[in-house]
C-alpha positions in Angstrom: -144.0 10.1 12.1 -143.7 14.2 13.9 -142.7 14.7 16.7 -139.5 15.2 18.9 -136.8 13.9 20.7 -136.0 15.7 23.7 -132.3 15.6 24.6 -130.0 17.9 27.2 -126.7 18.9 27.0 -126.2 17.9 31.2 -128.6 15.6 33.2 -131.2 17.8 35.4 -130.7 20.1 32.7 -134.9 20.2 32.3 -135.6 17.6 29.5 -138.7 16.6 31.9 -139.6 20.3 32.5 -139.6 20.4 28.4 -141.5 17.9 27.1 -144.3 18.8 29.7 -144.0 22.1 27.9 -144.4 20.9 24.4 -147.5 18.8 25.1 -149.0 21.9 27.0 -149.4 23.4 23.8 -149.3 20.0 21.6 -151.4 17.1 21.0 -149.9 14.0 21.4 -147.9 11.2 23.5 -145.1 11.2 25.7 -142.6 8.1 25.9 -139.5 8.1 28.3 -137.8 5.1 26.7 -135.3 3.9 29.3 -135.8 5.6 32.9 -133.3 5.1 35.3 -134.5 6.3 38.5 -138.1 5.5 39.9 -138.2 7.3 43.5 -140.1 9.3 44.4 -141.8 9.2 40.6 -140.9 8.8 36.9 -140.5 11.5 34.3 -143.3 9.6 33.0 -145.5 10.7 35.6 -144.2 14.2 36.0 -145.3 14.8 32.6 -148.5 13.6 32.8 -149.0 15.8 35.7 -147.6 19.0 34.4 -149.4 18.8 30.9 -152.5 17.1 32.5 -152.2 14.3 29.7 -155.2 11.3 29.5 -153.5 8.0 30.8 -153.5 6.4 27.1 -151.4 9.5 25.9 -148.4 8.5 28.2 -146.2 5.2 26.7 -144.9 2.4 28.4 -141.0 2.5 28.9 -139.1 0.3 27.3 -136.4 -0.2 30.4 -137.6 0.4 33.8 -134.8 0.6 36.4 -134.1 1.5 39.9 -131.6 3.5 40.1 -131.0 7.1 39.2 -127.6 6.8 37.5 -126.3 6.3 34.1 -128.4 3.9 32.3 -126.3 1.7 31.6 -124.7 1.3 35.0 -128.0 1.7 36.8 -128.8 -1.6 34.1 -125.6 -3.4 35.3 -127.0 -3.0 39.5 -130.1 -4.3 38.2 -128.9 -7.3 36.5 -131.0 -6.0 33.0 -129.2 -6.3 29.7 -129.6 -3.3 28.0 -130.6 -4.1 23.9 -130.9 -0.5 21.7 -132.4 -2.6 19.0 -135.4 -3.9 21.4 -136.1 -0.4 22.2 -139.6 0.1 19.5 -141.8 2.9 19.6 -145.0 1.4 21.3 -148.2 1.9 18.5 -149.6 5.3 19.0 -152.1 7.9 17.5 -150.3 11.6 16.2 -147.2 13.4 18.0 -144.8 11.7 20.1 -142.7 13.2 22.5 -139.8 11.1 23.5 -137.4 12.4 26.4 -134.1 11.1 26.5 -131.6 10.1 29.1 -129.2 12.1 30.7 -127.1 13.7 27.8 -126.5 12.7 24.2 -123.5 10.3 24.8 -125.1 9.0 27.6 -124.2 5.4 26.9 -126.8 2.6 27.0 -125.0 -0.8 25.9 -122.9 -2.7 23.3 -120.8 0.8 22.0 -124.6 2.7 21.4 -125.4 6.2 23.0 -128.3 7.9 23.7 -127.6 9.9 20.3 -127.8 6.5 18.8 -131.0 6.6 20.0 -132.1 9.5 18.5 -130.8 8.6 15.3 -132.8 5.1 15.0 -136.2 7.2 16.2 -135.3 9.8 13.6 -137.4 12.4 15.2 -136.2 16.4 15.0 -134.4 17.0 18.4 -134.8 19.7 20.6 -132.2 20.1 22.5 -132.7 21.4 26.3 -129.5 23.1 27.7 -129.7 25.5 31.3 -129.2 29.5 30.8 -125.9 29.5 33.3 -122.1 29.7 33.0 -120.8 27.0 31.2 -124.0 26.4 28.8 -122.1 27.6 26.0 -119.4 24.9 25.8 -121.7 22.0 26.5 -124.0 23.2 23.8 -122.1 23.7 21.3 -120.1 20.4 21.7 -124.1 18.6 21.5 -124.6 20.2 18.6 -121.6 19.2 16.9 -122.5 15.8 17.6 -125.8 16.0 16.4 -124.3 17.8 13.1 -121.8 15.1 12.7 -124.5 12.4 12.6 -126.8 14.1 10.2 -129.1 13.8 12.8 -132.7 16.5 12.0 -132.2 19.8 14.7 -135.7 21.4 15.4 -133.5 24.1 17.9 -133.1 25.0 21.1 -135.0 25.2 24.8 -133.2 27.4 27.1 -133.8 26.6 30.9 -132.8 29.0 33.8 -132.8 32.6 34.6 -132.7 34.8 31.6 -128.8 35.6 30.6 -129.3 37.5 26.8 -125.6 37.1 26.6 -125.5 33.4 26.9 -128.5 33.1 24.4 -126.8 35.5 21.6 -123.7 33.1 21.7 -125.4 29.7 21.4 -127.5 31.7 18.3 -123.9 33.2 16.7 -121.6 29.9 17.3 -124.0 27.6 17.2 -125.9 29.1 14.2 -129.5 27.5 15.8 -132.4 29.0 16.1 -133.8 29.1 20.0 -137.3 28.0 20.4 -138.1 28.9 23.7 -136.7 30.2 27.1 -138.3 29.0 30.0 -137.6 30.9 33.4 -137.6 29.6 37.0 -141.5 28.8 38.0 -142.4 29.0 41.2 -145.7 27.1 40.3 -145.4 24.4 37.5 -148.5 23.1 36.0 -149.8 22.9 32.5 -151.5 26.6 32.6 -148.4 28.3 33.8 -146.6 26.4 30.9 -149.2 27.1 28.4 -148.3 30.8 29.2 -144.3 30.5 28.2 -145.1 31.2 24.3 -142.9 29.4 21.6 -141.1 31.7 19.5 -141.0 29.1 16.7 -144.1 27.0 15.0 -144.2 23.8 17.1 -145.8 21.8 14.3 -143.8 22.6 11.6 -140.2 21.9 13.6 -141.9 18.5 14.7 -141.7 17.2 10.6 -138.3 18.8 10.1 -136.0 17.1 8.1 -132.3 17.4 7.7 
């Protein structure tokens, strides 16, 4: 299986914005396995607006619910048992995008995290932190974590207005490559994403192993 898993170092940190931006220039599924939140829309349906993807490339969640909190407190309102093991990859054709929730210890039930998560789909992550003050801590601690685990690390999506500084530390201290930067758009749709070039070969980070 290729593809990625799309995780943040913060929540609103741009994992939607992101996997829009990988199927703008790639061919294959989203899935947004547990949303939390479902007013006014769903990432699922931001995405497939943004990249302009057919119906039958967009997944069914796994965990629908109300609330846009933590997932596993927005599952406690809800009255829904969250289950990590019944979460299962719907059958699909080619490249999957999966976009996480919130940030990599997120937690969803029973001592599992979103990281956990990532681990079982075993899928190269790209990890989405924002270009401002304070990116540096948060994305070094996520990728810690995700070095602890083992876990495959395709590299980094910066969000936010361009800070070179910021970028050149997260390279030097976090020894990752970054994959993309993706500015403030004052229009998003798929052709102004299709014209924020990858620095890095899409295809071959979505088979990387660790």
């Amino acid at each position: 299986m290729s593809g990625f898993f799309v995780a943040g170092t913060d929540t609103d940190v741009g994992k939607t914005l992101v996997s829009a931006w990988l199927l703008s220039h790639l061919d294959g599924v989203y899935w947004k396995p547990i949303q939390a939140g479902t007013e006014p829309t769903t990432d699922s349906a931001t995405v497939q607006r943004l990249a302009e993807l057919p119906v039958g490339h967009v997944l069914p969640e796994a965990y629908l619910l109300p609330e846009p909190i933590a997932p596993h407190e927005a599952a406690r309102r809800a009255g829904i048992a969250l289950d990590i093991d019944k979460i299962a990859l719907p059958p699909h054709d080619g490249l999957v995008v999966v976009e996480g929730a919130g940030g990599l210890m997120v937690p969803i039930a029973g001592g599992a995290y979103m990281i956990d998560l990532a681990n079982a789909l075993d899928l190269p992550i790209v990890l989405v932190t924002r270009s401002t003050l304070g990116t540096i801590n948060h994305t070094l601690l996520s990728l810690e974590a995700i070095r602890r685990r083992g876990l495959p690390l395709a590299g980094v999506v910066i969000c936010g207005p361009e800070t070179p500084h910021n970028r050149a530390a997260i390279e030097r201290f976090g020894q990752v490559e970054v994959i993309a930067e993706i500015p403030f758009l004052e229009t998003v749709d798929r052709s102004t994403l299709r014209t924020i070039e990858p620095e890095l070969d899409l295809l071959k980070l979505a088979t990387v192993t660790t």
